[in-house]
PASE-445082 format. One record per residue: residue in one letter; x, y, z of N, C-alpha, C in turn. Coordinates in steps of 0.1 Angstrom, whole numbers, plus 5000, padded with zeros to 4 digits. Layout:
% PASE-445082
aXYZXYZXYZ ...
% end
This chain:
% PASE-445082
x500849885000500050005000500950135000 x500450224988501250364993500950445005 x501550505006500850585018500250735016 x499050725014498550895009498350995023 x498451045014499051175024498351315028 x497551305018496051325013495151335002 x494151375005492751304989492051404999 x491251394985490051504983489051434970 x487751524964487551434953488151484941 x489451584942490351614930491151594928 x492251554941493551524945494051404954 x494851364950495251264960497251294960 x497651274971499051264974499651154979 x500951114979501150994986502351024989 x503150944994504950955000505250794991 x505950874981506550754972507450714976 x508250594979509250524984510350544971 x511650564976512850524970512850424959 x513450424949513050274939511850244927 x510850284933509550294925509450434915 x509250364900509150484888507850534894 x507550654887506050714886505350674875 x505950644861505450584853506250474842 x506050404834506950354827507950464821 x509150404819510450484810511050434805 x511850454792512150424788513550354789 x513750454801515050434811515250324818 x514150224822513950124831513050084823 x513349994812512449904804512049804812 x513349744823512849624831511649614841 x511449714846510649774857509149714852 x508549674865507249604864506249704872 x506649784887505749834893506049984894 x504750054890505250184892504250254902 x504350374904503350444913501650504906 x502150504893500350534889499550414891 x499950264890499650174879499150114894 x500250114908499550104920499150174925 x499150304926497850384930496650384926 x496250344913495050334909494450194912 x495050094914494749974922494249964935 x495350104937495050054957494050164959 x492950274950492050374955490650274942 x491250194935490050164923489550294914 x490150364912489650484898491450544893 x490950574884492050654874492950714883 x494150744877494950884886496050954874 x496051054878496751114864498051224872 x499051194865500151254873500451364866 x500951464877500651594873502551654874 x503151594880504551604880505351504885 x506451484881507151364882508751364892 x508751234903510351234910510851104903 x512251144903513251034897513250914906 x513150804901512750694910513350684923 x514850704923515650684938515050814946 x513950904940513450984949512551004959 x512550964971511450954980510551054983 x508851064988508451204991507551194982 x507051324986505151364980505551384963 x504251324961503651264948502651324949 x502251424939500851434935500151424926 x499151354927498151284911496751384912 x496351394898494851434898494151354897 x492851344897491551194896490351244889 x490851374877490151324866490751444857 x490851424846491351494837491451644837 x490551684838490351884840491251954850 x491151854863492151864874493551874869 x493951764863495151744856495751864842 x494751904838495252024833495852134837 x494352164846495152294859496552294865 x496252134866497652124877499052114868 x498752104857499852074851500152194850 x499052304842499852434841500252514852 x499752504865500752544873502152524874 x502252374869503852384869504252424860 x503852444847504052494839504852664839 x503852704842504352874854504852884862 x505752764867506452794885505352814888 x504152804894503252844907503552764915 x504252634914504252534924505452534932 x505752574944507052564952507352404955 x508752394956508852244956510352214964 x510452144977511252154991511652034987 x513152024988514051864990514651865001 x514851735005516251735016517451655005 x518451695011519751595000520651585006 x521851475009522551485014523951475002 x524751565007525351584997527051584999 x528051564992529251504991529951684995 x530951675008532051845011530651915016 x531452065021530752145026530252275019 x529752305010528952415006528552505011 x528852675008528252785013526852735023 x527152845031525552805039524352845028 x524552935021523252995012523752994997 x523252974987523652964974522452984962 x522752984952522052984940522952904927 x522152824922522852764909522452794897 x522352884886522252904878522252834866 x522452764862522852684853522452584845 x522052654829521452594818522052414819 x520452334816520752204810519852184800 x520652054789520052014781518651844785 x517851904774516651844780516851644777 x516651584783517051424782515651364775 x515951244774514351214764513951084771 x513051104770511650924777510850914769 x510950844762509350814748508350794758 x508250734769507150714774506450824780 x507350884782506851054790506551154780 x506751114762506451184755507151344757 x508351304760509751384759510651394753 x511151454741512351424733513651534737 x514551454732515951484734516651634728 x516951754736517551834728519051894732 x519151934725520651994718520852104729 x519452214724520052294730519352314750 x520252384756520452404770519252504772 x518652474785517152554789518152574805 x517352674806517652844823517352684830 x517752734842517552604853517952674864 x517352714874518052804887516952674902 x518652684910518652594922518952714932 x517952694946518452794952518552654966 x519652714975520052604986519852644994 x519952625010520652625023521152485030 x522252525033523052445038522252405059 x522252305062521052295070522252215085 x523052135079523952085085525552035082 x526351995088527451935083528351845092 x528751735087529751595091531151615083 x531951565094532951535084533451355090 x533751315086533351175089535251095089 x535651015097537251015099537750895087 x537450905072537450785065538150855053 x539050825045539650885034538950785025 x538450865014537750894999538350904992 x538751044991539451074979541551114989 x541551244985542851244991542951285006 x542051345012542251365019542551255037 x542451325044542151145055540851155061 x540051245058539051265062537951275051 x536251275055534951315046534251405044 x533851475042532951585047531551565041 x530851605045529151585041528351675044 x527051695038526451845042524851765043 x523551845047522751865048521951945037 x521651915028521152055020519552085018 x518852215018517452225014516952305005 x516452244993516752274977515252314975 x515452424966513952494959514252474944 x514252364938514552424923513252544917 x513652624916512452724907512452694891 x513152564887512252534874512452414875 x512152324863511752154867512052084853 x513652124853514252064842514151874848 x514651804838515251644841516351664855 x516151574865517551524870517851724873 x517151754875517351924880518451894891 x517951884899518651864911519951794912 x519651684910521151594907522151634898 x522151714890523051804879523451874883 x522751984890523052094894524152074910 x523952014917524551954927526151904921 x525751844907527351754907527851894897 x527051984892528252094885528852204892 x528452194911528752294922529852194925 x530352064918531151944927530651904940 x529251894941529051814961527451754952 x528151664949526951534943525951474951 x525051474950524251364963524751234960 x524751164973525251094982524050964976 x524650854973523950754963523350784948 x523650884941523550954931524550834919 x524050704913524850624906525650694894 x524650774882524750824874525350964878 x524951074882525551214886527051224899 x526551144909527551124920528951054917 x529651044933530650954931530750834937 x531050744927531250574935531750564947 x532650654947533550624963532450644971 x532350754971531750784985530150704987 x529350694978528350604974528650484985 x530050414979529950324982529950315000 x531250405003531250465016530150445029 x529350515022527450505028526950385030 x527450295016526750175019527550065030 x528650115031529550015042529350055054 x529150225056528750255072527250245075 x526450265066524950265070524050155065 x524650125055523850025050522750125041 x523450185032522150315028523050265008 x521550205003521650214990520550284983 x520550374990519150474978519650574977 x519250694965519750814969518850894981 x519950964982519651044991519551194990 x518151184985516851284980515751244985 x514951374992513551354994512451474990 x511751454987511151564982510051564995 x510151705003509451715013508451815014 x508151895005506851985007506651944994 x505552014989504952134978504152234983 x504052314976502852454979502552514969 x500752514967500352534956498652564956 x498552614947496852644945495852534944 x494852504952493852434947493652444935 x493252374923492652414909491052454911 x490352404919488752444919488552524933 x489152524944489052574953489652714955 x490752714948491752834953492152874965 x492052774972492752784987494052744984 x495352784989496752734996496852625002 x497952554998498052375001499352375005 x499752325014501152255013500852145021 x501452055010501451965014502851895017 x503151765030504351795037504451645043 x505551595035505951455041507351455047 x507451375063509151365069509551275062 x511051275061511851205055511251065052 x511650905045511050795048511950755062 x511950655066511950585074513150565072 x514250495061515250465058516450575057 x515750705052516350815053517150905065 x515550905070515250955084516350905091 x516650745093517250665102518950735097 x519150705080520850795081521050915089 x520151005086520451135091520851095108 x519851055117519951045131520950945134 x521950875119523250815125524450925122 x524051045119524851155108524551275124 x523451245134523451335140522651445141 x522151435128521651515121519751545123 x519151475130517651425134516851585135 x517451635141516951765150517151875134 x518151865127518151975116517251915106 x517051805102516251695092514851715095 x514051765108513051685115511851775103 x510851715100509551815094508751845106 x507951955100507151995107505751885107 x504651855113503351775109503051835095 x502251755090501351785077500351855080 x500251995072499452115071498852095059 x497452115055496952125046495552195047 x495652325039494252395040493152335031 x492752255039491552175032490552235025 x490152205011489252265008488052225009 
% end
């Protein structure tokens, strides 16, 4: 069962687990289960997704539950209306406050009805640095690790936004196979036993489509996640607030 996070008769949210696509890709031809195909199982009606997380991404999902809904909601994101809160844990120590500027080219999913381009689209990351470790294990040259805490707003919603932008500042997220580094990847998995990335998507905030009430909606870390941070020390900087939602 997912775990929803809330519903309405327009909307429904859930906290997607690490691992699970949102829909088929092209990228993971192997893949059998995804999050529309069981969410519409485990509620019995349609669900139509309105924005998408990269599978190693844990955290709120939101679907519409009938077509009109899913327009609205799409063009919100379409316009930035929609605010959207990560936690990441990330490779060194980074400014406490930052901005990432920095054009990418668009990646392609036939299934997502996405194609591949050449040229580079605006892409701005804004950070805060929330915590930091340095951990007594040599990586790279040094004899020590360093690791950060970070809390990410991307203000547009390129591919792999986050994960790119992270490894062109050089401080990759931490289980990142593709964008990150093996070493330290691997690192993680020898002291914590942590093979997911380590990304969560923990808020959104945004307009009802038929209500026009303010929503945020607001999942804590998963369970797996949660548990690194409070071996990192980290519990008390990591912690969410309850789930707030102005119900329409």
């Amino acid at each position: 069962m997912l775990p929803v996070l809330y519903r309405d008769a327009q909307l429904i949210a859930i906290h997607k687990p690490s691992g699970l696509l949102v829909h088929r890709s092209a990228l993971d031809r192997h893949e059998t289960r995804f999050a529309l195909q069981m969410l519409r199982d485990q509620i019995g009606q349609p669900v139509y997704p309105v924005h998408r997380l990269d599978k190693g991404t844990s955290g709120v999902l939101l679907f519409a539950l009938n077509r009109e809904v899913a327009r609205l909601l799409n063009a919100q994101f379409e316009r930035g209306e929609v605010a959207k809160t990560y936690l990441a844990v990330v490779r060194g120590h980074p400014p406490e406050v930052g901005e990432i500027d920095h054009p990418l080219t668009r990646m392609a999913d036939e299934h997502a009805g996405i194609t591949s381009s050449a040229a580079a689209q605006p892409a701005l990351t804004r950070y805060r640095r929330l915590a930091t470790v340095e951990l007594p294990y040599r990586v790279d040259r040094y004899p020590s690790s360093r690791y950060a805490l970070l809390e990410l707003e991307p203000l547009s919603g390129r591919w792999h936004q986050l994960r790119r932008h992270l490894k062109h500042i050089a401080h990759p997220i931490i289980g990142d196979a593709t964008h990150g580094k093996g070493r330290h990847n691997r690192l993680f998995q020898e002291l914590f036993g942590s093979r997911r990335l380590l990304l969560a998507a923990t808020e959104l905030r945004l307009t009802h489509p038929l209500s026009a009430q303010l929503m945020r909606l607001r999942a804590e870390p998963a369970d797996d996640f949660a548990n690194l941070l409070g071996q990192l020390g980290w519990a008390t900087a990591s912690s969410a607030k309850p789930l707030t939602i102005a119900t329409p």
